[in-house]
C-alpha positions as CSV (number, residue, x, y, z in Angstrom):
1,X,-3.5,-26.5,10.6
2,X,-0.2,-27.6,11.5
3,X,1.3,-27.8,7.8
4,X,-0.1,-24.1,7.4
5,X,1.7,-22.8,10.6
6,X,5.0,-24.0,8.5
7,X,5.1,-20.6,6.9
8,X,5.4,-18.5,10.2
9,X,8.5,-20.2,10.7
10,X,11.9,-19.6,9.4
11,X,13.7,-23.5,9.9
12,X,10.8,-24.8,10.7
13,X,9.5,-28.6,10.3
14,X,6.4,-30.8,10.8
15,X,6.5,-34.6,11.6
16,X,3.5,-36.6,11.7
17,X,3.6,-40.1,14.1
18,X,0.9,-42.2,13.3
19,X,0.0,-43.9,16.7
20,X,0.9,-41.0,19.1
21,X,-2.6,-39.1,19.9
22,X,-2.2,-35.4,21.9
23,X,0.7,-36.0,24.1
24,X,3.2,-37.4,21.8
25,X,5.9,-36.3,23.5
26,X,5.2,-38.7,26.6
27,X,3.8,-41.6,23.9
28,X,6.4,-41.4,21.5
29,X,9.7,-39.7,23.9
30,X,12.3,-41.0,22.3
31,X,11.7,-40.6,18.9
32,X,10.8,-36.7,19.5
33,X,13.8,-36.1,21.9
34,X,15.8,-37.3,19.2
35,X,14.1,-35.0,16.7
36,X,14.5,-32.2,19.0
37,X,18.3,-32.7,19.3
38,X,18.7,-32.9,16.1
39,X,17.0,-29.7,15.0
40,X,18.3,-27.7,17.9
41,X,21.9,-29.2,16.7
42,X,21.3,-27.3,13.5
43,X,23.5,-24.2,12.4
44,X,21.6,-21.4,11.0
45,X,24.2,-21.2,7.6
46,X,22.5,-24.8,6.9
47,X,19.2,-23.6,6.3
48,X,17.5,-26.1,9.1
49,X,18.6,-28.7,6.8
């Protein structure tokens, strides 16, 4: 489900942690607060790359 949601979203971007069950973001906080920095540290003109 998650992979198909990928094409409602303009920059967006799907990463899987393999020990982290539903609340990966208390499981696994550091390694998705870095994710989010990074994506939100994006500019548009790079294409969410």
């Amino acid at each position: 489900m998650a992979q198909e949601s990928l094409a409602w979203c303009e920059a967006g971007r799907l990463t899987y942690f393999d020990k982290a069950t539903h609340w990966v973001q208390h499981e696994e906080a550091g390694t998705v607060n870095e994710l989010l920095v990074r994506f939100f540290g994006q500019t548009p003109e790079a294409g969410g790359q």
